[in-house]
Backbone as CSV, one residue per row, in Angstrom:
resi,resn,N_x,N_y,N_z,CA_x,CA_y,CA_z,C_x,C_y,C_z
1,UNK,108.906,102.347,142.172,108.414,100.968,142.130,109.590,100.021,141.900
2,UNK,109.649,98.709,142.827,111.000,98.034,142.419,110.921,97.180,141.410
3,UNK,112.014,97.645,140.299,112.411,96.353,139.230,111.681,95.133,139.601
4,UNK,111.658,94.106,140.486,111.290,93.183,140.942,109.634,93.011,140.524
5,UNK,108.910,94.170,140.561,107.445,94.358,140.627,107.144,94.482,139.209
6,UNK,107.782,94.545,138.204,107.328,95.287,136.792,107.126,94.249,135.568
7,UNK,106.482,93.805,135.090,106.209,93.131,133.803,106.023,93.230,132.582
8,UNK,106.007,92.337,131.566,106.150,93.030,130.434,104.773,93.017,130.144
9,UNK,103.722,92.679,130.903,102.425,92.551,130.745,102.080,94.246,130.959
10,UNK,102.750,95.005,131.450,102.279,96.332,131.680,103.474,97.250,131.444
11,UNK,102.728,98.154,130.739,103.414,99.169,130.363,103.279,100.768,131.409
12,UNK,104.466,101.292,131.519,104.426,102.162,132.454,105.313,103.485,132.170
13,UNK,105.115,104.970,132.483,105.790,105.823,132.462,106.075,106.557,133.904
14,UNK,107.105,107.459,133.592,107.591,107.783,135.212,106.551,108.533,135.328
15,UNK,106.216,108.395,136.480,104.691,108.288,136.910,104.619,109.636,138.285
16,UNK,103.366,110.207,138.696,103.530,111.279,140.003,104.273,110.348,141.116
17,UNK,105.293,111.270,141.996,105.842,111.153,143.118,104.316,110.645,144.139
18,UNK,103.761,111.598,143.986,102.622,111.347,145.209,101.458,110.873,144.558
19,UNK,101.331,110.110,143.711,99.988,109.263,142.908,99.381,108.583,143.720
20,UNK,97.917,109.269,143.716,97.234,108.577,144.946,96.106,107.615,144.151
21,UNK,96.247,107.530,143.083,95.323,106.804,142.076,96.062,106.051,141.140
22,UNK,95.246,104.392,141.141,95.891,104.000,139.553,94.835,103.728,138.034
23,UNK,95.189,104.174,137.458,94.536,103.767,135.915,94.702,102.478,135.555
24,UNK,94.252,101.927,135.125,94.909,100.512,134.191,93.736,100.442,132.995
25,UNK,94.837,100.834,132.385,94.103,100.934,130.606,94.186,99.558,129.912
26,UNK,93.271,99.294,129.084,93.044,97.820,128.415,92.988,98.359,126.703
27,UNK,93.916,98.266,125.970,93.398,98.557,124.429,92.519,97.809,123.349
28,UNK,92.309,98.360,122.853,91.481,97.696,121.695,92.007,96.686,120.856
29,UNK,91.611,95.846,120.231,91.892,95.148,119.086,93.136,95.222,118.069
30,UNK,94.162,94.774,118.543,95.346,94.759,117.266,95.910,96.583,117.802
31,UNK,95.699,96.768,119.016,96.573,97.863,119.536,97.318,97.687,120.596
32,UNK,97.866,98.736,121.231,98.529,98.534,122.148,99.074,99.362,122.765
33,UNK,99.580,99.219,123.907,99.934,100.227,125.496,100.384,101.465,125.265
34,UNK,101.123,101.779,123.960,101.863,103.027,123.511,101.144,104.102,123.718
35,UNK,99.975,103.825,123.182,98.895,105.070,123.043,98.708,105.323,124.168
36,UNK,98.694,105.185,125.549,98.172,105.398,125.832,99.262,106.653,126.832
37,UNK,100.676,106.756,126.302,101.744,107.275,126.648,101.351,108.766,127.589
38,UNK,100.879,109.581,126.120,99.517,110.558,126.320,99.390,110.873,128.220
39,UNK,98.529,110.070,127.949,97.258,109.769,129.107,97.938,110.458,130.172
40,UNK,99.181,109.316,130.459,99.911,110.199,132.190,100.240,111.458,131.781
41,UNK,100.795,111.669,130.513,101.430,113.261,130.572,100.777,114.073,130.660
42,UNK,98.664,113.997,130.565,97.865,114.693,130.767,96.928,114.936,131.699
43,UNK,97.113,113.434,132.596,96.124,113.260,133.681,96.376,114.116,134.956
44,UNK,97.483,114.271,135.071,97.917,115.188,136.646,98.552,114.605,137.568
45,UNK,99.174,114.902,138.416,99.716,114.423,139.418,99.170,112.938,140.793
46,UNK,97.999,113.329,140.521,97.339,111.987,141.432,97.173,111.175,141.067
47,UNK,97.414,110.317,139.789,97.167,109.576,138.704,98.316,109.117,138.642
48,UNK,98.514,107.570,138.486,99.962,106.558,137.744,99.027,105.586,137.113
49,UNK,99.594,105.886,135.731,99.002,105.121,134.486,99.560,103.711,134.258
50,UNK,98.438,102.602,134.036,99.249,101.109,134.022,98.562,100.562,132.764
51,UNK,99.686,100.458,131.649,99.028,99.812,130.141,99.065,98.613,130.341
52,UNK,97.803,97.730,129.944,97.914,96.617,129.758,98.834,95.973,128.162
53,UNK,99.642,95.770,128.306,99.969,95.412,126.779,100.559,93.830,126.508
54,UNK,99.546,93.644,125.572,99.382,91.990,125.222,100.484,91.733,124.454
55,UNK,101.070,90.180,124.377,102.032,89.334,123.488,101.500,89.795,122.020
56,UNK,103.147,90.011,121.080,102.699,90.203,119.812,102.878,91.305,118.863
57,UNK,103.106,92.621,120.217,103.008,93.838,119.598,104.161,94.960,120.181
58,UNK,104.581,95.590,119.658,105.448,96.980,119.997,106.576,95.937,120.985
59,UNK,106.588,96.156,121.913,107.728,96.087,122.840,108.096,94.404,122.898
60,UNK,106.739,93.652,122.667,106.713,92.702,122.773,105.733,91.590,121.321
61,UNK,106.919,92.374,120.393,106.225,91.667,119.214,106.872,90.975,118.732
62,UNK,107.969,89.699,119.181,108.504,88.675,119.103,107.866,87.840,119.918
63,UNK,107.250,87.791,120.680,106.217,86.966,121.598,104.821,86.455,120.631
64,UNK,104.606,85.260,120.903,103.259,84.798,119.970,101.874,85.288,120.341
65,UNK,100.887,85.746,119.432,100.155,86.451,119.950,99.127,85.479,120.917
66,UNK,98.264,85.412,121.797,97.502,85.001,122.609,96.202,84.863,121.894
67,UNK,94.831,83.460,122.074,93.933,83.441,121.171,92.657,83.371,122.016
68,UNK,92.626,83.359,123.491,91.929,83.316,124.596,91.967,84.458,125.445
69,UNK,90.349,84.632,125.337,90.116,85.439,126.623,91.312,84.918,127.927
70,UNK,90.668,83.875,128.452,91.136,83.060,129.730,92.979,83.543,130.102
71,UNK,93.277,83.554,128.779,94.672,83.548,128.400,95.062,84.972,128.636
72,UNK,94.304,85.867,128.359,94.833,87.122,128.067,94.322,87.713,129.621
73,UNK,93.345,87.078,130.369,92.573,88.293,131.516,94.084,86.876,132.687
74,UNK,93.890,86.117,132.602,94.694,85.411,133.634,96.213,86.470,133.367
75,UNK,96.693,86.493,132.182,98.085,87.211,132.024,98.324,88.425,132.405
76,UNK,97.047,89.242,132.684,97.304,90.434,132.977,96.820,90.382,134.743
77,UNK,95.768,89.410,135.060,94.955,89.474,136.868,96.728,89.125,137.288
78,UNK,97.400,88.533,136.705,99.098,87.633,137.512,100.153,89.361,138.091
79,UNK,99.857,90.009,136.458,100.755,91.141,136.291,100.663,92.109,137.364
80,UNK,99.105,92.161,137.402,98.290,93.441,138.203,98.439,93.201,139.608
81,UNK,97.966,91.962,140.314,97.812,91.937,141.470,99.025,92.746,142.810
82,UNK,100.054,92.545,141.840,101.130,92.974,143.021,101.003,94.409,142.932
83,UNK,100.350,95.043,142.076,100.559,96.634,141.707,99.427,96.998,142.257
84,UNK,98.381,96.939,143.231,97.249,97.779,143.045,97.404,97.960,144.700
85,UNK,98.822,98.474,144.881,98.430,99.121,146.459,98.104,100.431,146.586
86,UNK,97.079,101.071,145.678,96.501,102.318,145.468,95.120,102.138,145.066
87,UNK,93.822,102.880,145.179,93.155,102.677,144.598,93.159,102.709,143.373
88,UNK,91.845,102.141,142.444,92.087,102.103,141.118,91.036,102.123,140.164
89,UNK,91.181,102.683,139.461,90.299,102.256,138.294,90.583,101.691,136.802
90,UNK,89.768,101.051,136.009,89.942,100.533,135.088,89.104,100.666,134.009
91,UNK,89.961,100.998,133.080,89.510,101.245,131.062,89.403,101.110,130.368
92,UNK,88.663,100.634,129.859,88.562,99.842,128.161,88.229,100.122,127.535
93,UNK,88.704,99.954,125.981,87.973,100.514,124.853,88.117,99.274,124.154
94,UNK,86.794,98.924,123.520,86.451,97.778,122.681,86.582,96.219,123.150
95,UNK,87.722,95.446,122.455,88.013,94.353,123.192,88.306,94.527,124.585
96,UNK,89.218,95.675,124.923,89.697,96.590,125.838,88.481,96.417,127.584
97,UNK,87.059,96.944,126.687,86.102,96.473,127.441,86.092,95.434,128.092
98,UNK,86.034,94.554,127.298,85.487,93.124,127.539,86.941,92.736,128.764
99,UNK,87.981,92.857,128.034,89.286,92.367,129.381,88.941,93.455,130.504
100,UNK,88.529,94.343,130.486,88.525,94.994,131.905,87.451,94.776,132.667
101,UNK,86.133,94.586,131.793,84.992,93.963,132.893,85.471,92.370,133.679
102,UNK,86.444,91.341,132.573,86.859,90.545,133.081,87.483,90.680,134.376
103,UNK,88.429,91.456,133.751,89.628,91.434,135.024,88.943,92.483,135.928
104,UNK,87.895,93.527,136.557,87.016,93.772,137.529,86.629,92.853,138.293
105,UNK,85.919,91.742,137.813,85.034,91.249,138.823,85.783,89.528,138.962
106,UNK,87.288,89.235,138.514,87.641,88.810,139.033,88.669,88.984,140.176
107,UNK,89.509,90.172,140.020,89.775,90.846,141.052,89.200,91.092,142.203
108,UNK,87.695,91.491,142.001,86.024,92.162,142.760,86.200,90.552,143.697
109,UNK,85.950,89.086,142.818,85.223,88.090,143.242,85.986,88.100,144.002
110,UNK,87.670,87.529,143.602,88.131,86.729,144.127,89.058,86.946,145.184
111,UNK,89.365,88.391,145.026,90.303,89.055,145.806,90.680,90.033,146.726
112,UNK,88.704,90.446,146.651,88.476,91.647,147.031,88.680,92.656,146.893
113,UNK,89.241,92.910,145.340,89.844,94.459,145.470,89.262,94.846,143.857
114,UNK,87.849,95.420,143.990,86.998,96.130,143.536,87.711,97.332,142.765
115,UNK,87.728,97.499,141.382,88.040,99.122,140.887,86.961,100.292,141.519
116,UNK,87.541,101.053,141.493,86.520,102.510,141.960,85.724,102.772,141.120
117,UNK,85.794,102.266,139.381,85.041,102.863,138.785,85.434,101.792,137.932
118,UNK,84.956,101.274,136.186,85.077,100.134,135.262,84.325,101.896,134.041
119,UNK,84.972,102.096,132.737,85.109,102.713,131.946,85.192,101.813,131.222
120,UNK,83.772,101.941,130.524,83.733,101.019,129.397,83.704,102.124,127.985
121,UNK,84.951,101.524,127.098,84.509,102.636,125.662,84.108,101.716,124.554
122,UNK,83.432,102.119,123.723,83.044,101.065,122.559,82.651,99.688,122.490
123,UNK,82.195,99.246,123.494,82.102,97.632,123.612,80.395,97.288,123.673
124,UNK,80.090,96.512,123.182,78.546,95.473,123.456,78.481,94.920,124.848
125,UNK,78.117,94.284,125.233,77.417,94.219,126.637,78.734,92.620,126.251
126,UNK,78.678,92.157,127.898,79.557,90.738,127.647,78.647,89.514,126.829
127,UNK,77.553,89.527,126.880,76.539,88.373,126.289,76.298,88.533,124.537
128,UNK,76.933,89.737,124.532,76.939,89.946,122.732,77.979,90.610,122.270
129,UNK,79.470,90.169,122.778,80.427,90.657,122.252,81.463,89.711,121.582
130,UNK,80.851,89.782,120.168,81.923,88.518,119.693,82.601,89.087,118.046
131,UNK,83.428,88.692,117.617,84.139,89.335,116.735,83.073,88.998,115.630
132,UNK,82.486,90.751,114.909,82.159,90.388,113.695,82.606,89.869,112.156
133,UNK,84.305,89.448,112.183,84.482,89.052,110.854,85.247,87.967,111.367
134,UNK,85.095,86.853,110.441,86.116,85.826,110.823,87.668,85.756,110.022
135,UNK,88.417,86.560,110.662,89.728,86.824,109.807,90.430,85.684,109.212
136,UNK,89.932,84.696,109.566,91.081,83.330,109.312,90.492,83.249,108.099
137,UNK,89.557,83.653,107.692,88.805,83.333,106.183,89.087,84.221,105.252
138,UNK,90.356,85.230,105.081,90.225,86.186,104.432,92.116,86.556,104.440
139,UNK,92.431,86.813,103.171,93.750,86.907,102.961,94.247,88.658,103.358
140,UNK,95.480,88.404,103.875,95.927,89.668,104.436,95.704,90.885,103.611
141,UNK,95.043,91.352,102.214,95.090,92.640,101.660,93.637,92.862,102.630
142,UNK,92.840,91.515,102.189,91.103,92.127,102.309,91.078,92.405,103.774
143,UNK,92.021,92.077,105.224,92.254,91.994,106.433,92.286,93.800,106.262
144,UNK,93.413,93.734,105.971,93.753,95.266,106.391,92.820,96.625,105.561
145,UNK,92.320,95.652,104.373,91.436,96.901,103.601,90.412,97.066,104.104
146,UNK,89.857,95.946,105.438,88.517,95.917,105.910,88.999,97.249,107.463
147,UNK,89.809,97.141,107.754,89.939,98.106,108.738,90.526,99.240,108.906
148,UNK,90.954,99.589,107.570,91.156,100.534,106.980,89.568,101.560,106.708
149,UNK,88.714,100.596,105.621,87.570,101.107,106.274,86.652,101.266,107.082
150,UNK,86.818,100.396,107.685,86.445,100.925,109.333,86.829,102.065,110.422
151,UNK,88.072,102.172,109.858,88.510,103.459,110.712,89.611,102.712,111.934
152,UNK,89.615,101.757,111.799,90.643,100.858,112.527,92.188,101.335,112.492
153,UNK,92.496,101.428,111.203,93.994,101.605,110.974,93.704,102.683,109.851
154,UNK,94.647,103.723,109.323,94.582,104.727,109.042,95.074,104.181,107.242
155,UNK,94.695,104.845,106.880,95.181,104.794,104.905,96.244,104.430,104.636
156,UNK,97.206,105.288,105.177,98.028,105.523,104.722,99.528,103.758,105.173
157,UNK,98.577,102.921,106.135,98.720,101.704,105.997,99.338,100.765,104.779
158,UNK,97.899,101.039,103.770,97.673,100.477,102.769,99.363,100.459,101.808
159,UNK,99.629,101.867,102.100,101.098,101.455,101.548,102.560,101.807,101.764
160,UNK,102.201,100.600,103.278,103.539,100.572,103.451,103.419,98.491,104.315
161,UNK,104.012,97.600,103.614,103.460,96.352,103.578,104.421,95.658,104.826
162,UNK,105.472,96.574,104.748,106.522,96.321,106.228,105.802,96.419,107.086
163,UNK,105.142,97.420,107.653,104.154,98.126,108.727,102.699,96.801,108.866
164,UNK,102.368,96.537,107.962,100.955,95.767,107.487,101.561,94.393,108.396
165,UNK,103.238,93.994,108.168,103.326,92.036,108.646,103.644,92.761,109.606
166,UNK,103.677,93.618,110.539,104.022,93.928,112.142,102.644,93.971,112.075
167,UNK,100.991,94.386,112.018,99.945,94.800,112.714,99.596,93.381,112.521
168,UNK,99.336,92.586,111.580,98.199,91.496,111.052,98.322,90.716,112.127
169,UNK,99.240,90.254,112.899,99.327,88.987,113.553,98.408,89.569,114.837
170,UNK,98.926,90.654,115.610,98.075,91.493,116.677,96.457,91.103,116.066
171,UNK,96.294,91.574,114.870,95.059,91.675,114.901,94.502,89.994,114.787
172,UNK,94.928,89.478,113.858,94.089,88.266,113.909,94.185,87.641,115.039
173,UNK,94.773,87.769,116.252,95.051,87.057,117.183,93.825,87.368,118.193
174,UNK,93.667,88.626,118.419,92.468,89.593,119.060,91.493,89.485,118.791
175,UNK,91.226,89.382,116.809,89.841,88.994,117.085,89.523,87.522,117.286
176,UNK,90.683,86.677,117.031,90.743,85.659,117.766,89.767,85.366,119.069
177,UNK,90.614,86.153,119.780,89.871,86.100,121.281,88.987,86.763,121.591
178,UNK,88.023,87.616,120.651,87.108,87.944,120.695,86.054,87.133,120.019
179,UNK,86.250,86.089,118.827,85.826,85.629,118.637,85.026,84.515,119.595
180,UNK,86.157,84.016,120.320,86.366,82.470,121.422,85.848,82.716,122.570
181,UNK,85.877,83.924,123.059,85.024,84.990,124.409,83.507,84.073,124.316
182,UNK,83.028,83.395,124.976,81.812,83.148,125.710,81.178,83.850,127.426
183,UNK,80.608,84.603,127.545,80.890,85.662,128.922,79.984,84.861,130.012
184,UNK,80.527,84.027,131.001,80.105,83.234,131.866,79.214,84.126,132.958
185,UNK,77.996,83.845,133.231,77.277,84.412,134.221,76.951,84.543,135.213
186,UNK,77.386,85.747,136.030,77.701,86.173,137.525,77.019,87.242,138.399
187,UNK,77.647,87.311,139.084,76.779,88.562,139.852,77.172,89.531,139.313
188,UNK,76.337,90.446,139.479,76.562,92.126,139.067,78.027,92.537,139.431
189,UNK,78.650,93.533,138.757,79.753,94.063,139.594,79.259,94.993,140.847
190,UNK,80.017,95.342,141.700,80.010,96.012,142.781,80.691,97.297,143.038
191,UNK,80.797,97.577,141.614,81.362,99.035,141.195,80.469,99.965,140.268
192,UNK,80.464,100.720,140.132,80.014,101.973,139.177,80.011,101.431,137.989
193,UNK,79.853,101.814,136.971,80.328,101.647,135.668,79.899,103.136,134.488
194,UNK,80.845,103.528,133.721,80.865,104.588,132.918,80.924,104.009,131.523
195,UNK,79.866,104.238,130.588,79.768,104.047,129.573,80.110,104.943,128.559
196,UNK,81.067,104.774,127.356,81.471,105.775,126.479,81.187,105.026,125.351
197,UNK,80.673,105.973,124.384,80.261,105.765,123.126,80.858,106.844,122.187
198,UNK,80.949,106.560,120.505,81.632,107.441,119.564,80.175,107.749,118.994
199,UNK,79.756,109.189,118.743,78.542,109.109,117.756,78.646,108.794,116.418
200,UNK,79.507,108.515,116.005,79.586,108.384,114.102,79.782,106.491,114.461
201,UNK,79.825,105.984,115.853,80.608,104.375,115.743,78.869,103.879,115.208
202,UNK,79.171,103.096,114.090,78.385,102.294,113.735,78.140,100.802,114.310
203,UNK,79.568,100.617,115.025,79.399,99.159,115.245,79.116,98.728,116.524
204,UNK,78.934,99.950,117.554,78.867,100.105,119.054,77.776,101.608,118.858
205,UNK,76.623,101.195,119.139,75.422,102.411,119.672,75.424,102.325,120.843
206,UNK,74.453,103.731,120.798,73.929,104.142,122.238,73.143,103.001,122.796
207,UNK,72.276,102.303,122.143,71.531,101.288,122.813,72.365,99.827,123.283
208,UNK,73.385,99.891,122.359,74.156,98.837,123.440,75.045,99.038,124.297
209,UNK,75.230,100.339,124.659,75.806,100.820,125.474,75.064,100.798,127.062
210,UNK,73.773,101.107,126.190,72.192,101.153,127.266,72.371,99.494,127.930
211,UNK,72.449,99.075,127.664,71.999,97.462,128.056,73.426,96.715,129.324
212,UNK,74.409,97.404,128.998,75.454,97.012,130.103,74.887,97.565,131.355
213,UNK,73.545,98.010,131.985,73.373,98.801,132.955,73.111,97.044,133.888
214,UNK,72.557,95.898,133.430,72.280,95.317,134.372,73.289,94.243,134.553
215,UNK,74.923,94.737,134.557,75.812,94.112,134.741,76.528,94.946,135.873
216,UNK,76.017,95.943,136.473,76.278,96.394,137.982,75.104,96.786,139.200
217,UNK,75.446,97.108,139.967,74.552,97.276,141.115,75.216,98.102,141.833
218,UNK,75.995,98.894,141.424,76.525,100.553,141.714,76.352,101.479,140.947
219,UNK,75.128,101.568,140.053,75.302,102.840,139.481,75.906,102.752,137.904
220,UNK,75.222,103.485,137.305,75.965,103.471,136.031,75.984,104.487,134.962
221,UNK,76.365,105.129,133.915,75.875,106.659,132.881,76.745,105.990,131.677
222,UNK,75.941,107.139,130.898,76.257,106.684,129.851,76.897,108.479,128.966
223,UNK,77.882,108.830,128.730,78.573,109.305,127.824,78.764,109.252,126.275
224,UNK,78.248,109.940,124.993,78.558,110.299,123.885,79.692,111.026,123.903
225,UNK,80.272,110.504,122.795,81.539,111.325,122.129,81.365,111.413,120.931
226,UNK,81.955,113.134,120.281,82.539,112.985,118.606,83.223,112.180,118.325
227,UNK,82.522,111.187,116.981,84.505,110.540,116.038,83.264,108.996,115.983
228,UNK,84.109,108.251,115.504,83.756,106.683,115.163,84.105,105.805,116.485
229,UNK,84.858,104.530,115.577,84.983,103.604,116.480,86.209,104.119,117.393
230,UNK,87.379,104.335,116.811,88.530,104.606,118.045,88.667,106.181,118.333
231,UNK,87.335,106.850,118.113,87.311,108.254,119.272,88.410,108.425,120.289
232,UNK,88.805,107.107,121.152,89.315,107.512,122.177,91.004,107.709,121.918
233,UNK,91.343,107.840,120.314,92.312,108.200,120.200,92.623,109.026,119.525
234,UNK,91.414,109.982,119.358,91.401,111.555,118.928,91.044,112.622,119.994
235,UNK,92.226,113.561,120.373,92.377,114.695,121.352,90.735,115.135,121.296
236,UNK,90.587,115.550,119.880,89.379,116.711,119.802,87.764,115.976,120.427
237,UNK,87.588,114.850,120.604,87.144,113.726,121.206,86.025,114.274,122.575
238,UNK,87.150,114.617,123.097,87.080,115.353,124.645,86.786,114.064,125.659
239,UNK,87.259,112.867,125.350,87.450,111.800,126.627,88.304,111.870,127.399
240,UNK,89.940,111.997,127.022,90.529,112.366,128.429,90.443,113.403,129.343
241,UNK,89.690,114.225,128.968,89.119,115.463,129.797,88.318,114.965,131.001
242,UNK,87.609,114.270,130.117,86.095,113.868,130.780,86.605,112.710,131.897
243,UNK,87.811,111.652,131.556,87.841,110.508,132.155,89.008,111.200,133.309
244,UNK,89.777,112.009,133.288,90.738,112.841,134.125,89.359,113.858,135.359
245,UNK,88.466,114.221,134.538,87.239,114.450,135.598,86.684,113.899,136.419
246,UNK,86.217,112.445,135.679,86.266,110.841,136.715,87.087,110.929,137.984
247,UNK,88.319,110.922,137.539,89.330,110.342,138.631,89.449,111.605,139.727
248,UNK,89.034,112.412,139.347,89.319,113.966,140.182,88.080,113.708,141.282
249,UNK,87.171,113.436,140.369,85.779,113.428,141.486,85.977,111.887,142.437
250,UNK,86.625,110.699,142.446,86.529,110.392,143.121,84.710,109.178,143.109
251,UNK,85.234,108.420,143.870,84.001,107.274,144.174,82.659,107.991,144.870
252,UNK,83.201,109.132,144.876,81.546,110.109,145.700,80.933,109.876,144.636
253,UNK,81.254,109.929,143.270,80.618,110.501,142.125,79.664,109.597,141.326
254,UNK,79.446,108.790,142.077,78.564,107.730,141.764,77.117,108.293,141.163
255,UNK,77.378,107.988,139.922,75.827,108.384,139.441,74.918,106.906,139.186
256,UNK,74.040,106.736,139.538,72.910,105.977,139.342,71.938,105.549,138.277
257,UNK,72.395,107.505,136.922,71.292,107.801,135.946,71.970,107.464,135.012
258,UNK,71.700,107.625,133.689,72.116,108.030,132.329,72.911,109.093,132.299
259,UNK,73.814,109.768,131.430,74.266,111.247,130.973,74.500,111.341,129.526
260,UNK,74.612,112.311,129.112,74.240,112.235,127.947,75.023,113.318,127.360
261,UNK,75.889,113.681,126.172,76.499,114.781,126.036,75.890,115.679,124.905
């Protein structure tokens, strides 16, 4: 791929010679593209993995963080467009969701170039996805002790306070824009859609997982996983199995029903 083509909006690893597929992963809330490093080294050869990674964080955490949807799906539709001379699909987990149904069906509307498939993990439907805490109201211990118990960020956080002023800004910025997210109303997408859920996630059920079905008109299932809210960043999980199965089967694989694990 030439230098010329690459942004800091996306994160990338040396990728298959003959990749006849692209990924473009969207992360969650106060995360970012790293994780998702993994992914290519496990997906296989037909697969080139494209991280979305937002202002604020890891590579690009001298950059101010972003407080708009508008802001964040325009920064990445600019990044993407020159890259999708492959087919593609697209992934989200959580906020993750919400930017990839965005950036689907404006790609879909405006440009014609439809994902093969939209992988939704952990997210509420677009008409009820808005940040449940208002962080600006709450001083940085109770910030990080709240997602600590949540399962957001791991314990062992709590003490180390260097680590804590690198995450806080990511995060308040995200739920920022999850907060400010109003989901404007359109036509169905014109793609599939795969629903993933954590069974222990309290804050994302099966039933709102159920309810994204009448935001396509290709088909749609729904997937359980072991673990909480960020399942999709535990191996034992069994999602990249399952989502590397996706991409193997191809747009034949259009299911219509529910699934259920």
């Amino acid at each position: 791929m030439s230098t010329a083509l690459r942004s800091p909006w996306l994160m990338e690893w040396p990728a298959p010679e003959a990749a006849e597929h692209l990924l473009v992963c969207c992360h969650h809330a106060g995360g970012g593209a790293g994780q998702f490093r993994r992914w290519q080294e496990l997906l296989g050869p037909r697969t080139a993995v494209l991280a979305l990674q937002l202002p604020g964080r890891q590579n690009r955490w001298e950059e101010p963080v972003l407080r708009t949807m508008d802001e964040v799906v325009t920064g990445a539709l600019t990044a993407l467009l020159p890259r999708l001379d492959l087919p593609y699909t697209v992934f989200g987990h959580s906020m993750g969701g919400i930017v990839g149904f965005e950036l689907a069906r404006r790609l879909g509307t405006e440009y014609g170039l439809w994902p093969e498939r939209l992988i939704v993990s952990a997210t509420r439907p677009p008409d009820r996805h808005r940040g449940d805490l208002d962080l600006g109201a709450y001083d940085d211990d109770h910030v990080v002790r709240h997602f600590v118990d949540n399962g957001t960020l791991p314990p062992w956080v709590l003490d180390d306070p260097d680590l804590q002023k690198l995450l806080l800004p990511p995060l308040r910025g995200d739920f920022a824009v999850c907060d400010e997210y109003r989901y404007r109303p359109g036509p169905p997408l014109a793609c599939p859609l795969t629903l993933c859920g954590g069974t222990e996630d309290d804050g994302v059920v099966e039933a709102d997982l159920e309810d994204w079905r009448e935001y396509t008109r290709a088909g749609w299932e729904r997937r359980m996983f072991p673990g909480r809210h960020l399942f999709y960043l535990e191996p034992e999980s069994g999602l990249l199995p399952f989502v590397a199965q996706l991409l193997s089967d191809g747009p034949a694989a259009q299911r219509p029903q529910e699934e259920q694990s």
